[in-house]
Each structure stands twice: as C-alpha cells, then as structure tokens.
C-alpha positions as CSV (number, residue, x, y, z in Angstrom):
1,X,50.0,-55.5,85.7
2,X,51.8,-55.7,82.2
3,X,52.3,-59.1,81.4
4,X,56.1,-59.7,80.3
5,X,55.7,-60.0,76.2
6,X,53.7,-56.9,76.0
7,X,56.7,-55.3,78.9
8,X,59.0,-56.3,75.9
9,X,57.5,-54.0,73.7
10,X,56.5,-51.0,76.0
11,X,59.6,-48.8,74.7
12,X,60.0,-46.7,78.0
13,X,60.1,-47.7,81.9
14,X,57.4,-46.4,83.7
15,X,57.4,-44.6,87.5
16,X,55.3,-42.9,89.4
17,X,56.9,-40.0,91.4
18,X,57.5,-41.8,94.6
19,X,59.5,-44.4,92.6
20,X,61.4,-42.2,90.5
21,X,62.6,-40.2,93.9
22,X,64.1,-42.8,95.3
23,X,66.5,-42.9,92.0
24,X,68.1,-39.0,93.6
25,X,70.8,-42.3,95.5
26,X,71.3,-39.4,98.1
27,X,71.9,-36.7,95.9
28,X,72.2,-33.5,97.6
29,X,69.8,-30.7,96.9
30,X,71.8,-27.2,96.1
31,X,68.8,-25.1,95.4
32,X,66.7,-23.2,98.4
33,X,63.2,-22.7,98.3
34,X,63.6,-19.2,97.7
35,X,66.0,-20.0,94.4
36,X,63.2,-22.5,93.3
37,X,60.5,-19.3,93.4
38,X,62.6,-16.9,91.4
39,X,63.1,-20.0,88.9
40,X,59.8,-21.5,88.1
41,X,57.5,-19.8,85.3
42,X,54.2,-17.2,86.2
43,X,51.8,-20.1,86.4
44,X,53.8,-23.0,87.6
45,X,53.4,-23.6,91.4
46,X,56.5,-26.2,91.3
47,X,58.2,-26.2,94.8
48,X,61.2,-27.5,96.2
49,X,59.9,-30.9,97.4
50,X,58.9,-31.4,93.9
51,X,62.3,-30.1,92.4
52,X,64.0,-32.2,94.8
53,X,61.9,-35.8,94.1
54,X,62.0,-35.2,90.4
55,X,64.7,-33.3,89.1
56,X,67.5,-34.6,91.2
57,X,67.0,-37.6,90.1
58,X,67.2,-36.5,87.0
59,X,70.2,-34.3,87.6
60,X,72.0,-37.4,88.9
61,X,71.0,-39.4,85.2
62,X,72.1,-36.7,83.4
63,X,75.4,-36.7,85.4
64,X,75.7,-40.4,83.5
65,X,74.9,-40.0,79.9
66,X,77.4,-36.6,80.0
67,X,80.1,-38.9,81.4
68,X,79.1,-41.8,78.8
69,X,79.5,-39.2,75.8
70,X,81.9,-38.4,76.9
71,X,84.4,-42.0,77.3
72,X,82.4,-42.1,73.4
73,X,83.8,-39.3,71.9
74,X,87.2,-39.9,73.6
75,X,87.3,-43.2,71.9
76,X,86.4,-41.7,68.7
77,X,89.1,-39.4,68.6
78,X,91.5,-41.7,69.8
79,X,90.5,-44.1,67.3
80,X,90.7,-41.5,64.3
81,X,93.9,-40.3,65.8
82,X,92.9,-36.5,66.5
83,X,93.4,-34.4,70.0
84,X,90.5,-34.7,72.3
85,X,88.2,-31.5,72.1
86,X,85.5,-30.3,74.2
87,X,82.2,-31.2,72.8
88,X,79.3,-29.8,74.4
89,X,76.6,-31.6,75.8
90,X,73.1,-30.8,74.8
91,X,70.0,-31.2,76.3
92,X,66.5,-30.9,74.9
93,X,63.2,-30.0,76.5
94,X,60.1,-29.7,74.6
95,X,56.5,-29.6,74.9
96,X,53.0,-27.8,74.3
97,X,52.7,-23.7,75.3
98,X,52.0,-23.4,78.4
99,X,53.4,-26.5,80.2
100,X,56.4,-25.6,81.9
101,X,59.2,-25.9,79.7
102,X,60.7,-22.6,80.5
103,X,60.4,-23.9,84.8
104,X,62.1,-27.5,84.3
105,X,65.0,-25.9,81.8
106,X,66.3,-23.3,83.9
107,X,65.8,-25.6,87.1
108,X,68.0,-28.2,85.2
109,X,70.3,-25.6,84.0
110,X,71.1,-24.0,88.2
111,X,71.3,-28.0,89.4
112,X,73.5,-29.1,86.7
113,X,75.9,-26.0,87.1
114,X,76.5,-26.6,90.8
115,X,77.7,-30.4,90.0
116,X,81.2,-30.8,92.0
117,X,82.9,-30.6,88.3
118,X,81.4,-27.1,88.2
119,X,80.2,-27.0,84.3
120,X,79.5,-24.1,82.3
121,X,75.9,-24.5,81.2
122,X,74.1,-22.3,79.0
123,X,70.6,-22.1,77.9
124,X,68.6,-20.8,75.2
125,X,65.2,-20.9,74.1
126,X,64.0,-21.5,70.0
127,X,62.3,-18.3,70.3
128,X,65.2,-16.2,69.0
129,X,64.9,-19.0,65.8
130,X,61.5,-17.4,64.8
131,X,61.3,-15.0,61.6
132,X,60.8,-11.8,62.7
133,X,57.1,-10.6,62.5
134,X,58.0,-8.8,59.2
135,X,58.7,-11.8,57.9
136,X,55.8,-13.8,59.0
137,X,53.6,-11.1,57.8
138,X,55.1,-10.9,54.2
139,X,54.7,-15.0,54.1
140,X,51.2,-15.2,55.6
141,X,52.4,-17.2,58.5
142,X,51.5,-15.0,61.5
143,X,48.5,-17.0,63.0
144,X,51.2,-20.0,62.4
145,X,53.4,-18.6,64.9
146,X,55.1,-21.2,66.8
147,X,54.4,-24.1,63.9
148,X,57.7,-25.5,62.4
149,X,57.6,-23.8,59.2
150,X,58.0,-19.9,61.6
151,X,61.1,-20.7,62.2
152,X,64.7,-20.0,60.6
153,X,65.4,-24.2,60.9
154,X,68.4,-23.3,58.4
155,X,69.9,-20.8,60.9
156,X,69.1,-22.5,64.0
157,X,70.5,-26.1,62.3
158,X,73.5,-24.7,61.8
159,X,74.2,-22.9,65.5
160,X,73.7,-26.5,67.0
161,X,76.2,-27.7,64.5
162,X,78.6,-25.2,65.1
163,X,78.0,-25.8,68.8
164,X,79.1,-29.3,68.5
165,X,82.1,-28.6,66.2
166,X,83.5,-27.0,69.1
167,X,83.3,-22.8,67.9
168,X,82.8,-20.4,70.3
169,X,80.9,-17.4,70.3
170,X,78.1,-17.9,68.8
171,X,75.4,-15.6,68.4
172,X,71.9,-16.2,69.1
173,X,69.3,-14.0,68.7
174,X,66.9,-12.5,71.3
175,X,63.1,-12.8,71.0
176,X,61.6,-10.5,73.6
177,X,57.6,-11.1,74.4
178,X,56.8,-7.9,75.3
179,X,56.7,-6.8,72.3
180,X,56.4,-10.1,70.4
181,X,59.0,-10.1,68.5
182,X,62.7,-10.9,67.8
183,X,65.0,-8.1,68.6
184,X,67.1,-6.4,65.8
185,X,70.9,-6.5,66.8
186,X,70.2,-7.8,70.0
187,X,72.0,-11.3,70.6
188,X,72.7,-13.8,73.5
189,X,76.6,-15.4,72.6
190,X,77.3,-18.3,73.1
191,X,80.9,-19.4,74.2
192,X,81.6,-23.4,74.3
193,X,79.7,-24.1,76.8
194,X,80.1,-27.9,79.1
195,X,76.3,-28.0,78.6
196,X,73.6,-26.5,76.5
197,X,70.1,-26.8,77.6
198,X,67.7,-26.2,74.3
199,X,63.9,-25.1,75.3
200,X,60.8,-24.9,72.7
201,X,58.3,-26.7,71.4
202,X,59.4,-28.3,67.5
203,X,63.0,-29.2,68.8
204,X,61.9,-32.9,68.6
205,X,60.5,-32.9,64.6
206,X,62.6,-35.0,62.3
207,X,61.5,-33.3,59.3
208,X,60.5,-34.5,55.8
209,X,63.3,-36.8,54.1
210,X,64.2,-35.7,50.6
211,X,63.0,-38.9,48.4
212,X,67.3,-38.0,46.7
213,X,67.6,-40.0,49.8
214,X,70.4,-36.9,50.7
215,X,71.5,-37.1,53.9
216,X,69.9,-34.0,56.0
217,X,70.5,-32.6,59.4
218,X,67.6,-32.1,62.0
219,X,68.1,-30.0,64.9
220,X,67.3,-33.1,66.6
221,X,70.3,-35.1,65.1
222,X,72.7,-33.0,67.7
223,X,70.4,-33.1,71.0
224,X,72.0,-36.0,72.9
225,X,69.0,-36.2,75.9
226,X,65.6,-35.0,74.9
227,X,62.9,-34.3,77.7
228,X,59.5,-33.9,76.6
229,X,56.9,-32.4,79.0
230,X,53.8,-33.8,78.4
231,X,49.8,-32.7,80.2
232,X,46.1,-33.3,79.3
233,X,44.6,-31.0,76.9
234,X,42.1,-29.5,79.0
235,X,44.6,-28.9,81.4
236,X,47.0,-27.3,79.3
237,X,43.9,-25.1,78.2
238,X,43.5,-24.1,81.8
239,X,46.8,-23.5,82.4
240,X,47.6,-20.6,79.4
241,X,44.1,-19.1,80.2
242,X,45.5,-18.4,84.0
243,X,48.8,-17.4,82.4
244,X,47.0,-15.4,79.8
245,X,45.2,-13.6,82.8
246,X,47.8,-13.2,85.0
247,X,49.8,-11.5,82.4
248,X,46.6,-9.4,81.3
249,X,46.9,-8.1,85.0
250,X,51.0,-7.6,84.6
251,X,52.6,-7.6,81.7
252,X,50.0,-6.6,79.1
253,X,49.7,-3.0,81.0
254,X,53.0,-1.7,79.9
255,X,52.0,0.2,77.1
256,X,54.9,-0.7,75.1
257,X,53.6,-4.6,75.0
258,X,52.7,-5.9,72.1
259,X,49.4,-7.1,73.5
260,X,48.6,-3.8,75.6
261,X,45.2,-3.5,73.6
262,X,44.2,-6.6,75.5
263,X,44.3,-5.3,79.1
264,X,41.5,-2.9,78.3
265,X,38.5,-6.3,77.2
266,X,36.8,-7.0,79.7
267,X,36.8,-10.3,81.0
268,X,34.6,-11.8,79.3
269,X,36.1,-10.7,76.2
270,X,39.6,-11.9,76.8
271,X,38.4,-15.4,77.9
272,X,36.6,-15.1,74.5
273,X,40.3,-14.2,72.7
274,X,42.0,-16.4,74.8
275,X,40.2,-19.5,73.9
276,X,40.7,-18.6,70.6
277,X,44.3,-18.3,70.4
278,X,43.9,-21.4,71.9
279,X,42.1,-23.3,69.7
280,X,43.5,-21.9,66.5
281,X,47.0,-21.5,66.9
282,X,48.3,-23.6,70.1
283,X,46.2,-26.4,70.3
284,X,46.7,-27.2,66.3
285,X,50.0,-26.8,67.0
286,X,50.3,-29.2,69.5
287,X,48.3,-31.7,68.2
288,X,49.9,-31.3,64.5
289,X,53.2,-31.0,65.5
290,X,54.2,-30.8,68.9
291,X,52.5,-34.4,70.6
292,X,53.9,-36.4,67.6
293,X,57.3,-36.3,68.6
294,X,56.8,-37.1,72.4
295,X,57.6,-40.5,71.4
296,X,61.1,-39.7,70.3
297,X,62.0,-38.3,73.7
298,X,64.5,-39.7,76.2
299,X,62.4,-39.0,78.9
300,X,58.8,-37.8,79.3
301,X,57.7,-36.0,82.6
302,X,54.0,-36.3,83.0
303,X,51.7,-33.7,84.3
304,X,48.4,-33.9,86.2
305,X,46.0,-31.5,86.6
306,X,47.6,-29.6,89.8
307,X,50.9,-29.0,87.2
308,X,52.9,-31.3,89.2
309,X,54.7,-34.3,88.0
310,X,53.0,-37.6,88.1
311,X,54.5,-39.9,86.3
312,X,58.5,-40.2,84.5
313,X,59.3,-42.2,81.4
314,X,62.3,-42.8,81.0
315,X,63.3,-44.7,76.9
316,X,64.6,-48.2,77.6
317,X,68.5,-48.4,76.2
C-alpha cells in the first residue's frame, strides 16, 4: 500500500479494471457486439464486455473535460469581447505499433458520436503526415519510418492549428498500407468537426526548444486529452509477429501490396524478417521515442499479455 507522502507524488490515480468500471455511473452501452467486431483491429480480440467496463467509462470522462473546455473557452471570449465560436475538441491516442491504437480510436470515435448531443466526430490517423516514400528515399530515412523526423510535423502542426482556429475543410492526406505509401491527390477533409480523435504513435513528443527561447508550437500543444496505450515489450513483439502473419496470409497476397514478395518466405523466413523489422525499426522507435512521452498522457490504458486492459491511469488535476 502507498503510504500517503509518496501518494503525493505518484502524478496519476491508479485502477485496476474492476474499479475503473464502476466509474461507467450507469452509462448506457450503444454499441452491439457485432459493431465492436467490425471495429476492433486484425489482432485485437477486444470484446464488448471489455468496451463496455473500460471505454464507457471513459466516454462518460470525456463527456466532462469537453463540457469544461468548453465553459473555458466561453469565458475567454466573453472576456475578450468576441462571439462564441465552435472550437473543436481533440483527443489524442498514442502508443507503440502494434498495440491497439487504431481499436480504442475508432471505438471512442462510434461511442462519443452517439452521446444524446449527437457530435460530429472525426478521426484521422498521423499516417497521411509521413513524407511520401520518395521522399524518405531521397533523405535516407526509409528504415526510420515511423520515427519523428518521417514526418511532415510543419504540415501536420499547422492542420491542428487551423482545426482549432475554427476553418473548415481541411484536407488531410491519405496513407494507404497496401502499398505503403501516401496517396498522391487522395485526401480525407476535414469540415469543423465537435470532436477530432488524432491516432499515431509521436503525437505526444514536445520537440527540441530553440535555445532563441522562440515560442514554438507542438502538435501536442492543441491535443486537449491525450490517451496513451501502453504493453510489455515482449508482448508487443508477439503481438505485430501475429499481425505480421495474419496479414502474410491476407493482405500481403494481393499482388498489388507493397509487401507481396513476403507472402512467398516461408515461415521460417518471415519470422526471421519480422523480428527484424522489429528490432530495428519499431522497437527503437518505441523505446527512443514513443515510451518517453507516456508520461505526458492524460490517461494511460495498460495492457497485459492477453491484449486486454489491466490497469487505467488517469493524470491527477
């Protein structure tokens, strides 16, 4: 048991899943099981009992800090004498390859859009952020993809400002992962949304501070609840080598994938690719870049070896 002066320093609340269910207050599941299958990602068995003890809960918190920004920005522009705009509310999830960002963001994304105020709630992915592979290829950077410095930060920086200024349609552009690569001229618009749900893996990095002591923006700077997903190593590891396999049975047989060659190794092979992939590109990424900012999330979901949640931190106020 943590005694109280080292509770006063522990920067988050901690609760295991049981405690953090009994947080949903009654809150109503509107998803079916069937809706929670066509959500969740290739490799994440998440099922509606564990939709409904740990993202209603977390639908219901959200439903709070939205409201709180909210009365904030209303006083703001009442104090500064200006008519009240719509600001959009953005959430954050982030957390190593193969964890289940892409699952918990578009779960969050059906839940919060059937709240009785009926929100508009878009969500996008950093992916479309990356340089195309022409780029990355002319600047050496192509076993860095994924790593902070593959991505347009300027470009991406500025959508999430112009998102919060109010604009509206804004274009994004589309990565596709069948052929690895962002599309040319193909682009996702944005159009003011109530919410915008922002999934990848850097969207948590502060960035280097120019010693001018200028003031600089960080995609961070506009994300007003951050999630971070967070899992073991080793089982992260296991979990993109049966992802990797599953889509070497799928995906990688269209002849049009980028990674088509792969479906022809044999297994042994592929495990022997796969791990490293692994161990050169995803786990230095995560380990250089992506686990240092779990500590700057609002709320961490934590994994245990079966991919379900075990444990939810949630950043004391």
């Amino acid at each position: 048991m943590m005694g109280r002066s080292e509770a006063g320093l522990e920067p988050y609340h901690r609760f295991t899943k049981a405690q953090w269910s009994r947080l949903r207050d009654g809150e109503e599941m509107t998803l079916s099981a069937e809706e929670i299958e066509r959500l969740r990602s290739l490799s994440d068995p998440i099922s509606l009992d564990e939709a409904e003890k740990v993202y209603l809960p977390l639908s219901r918190l959200l439903s709070f800090y939205v409201e709180a920004v909210q009365d904030l920005h209303s006083v703001s522009t009442r104090f500064l004498n200006r008519p009240v705009a719509k600001v959009p509310f953005i959430v954050g999830v982030a957390g190593s390859v193969a964890v289940g960002k892409s699952t918990t963001a578009r779960i969050l994304q059906a839940l919060l859009a059937r709240w009785k105020s009926s929100p508009k709630v878009d969500l996008i992915t950093t992916d479309g952020f990356l340089y195309p592979n022409a780029v990355l290829e002319e600047r050496g950077l192509m076993q860095k993809k994924g790593f902070p410095e593959s991505y347009d930060r300027a470009r991406f920086v500025k959508f999430l400002a112009d998102i919060k200024s109010g604009k509206g349609q804004l274009a994004v552009p589309t990565y596709s992962h069948l052929v690895y690569d962002v599309v040319p001229g193909a682009e996702l618009v944005v159009d003011r949304p109530d919410i915008l749900i922002v999934e990848g893996l850097n969207i948590l990095q502060p960035g280097e501070l120019p010693r001018t002591g200028k003031p600089i923006l960080f995609a961070s700077d506009f994300i007003d609840f951050s999630i971070f997903i967070d899992a073991d190593e080793e089982d992260l590891f296991e979990w993109f080598m049966t992802r990797f396999f599953r889509l070497r049975e799928t995906a990688f047989r269209d002849p049009t994938s980028f990674f088509h060659r792969f479906s022809e190794l044999s297994e042994e092979e592929a495990r022997t690719y796969g791990r490293r992939v692994w161990e050169t590109i995803n786990l230095k990424n995560l380990r250089d870049n992506v686990l240092p900012t779990r500590g700057r999330a609002d709320l961490v979901l934590k994994k245990g070896r079966s991919h379900l949640i075990e444990e939810v931190l949630l950043r004391r106020v």
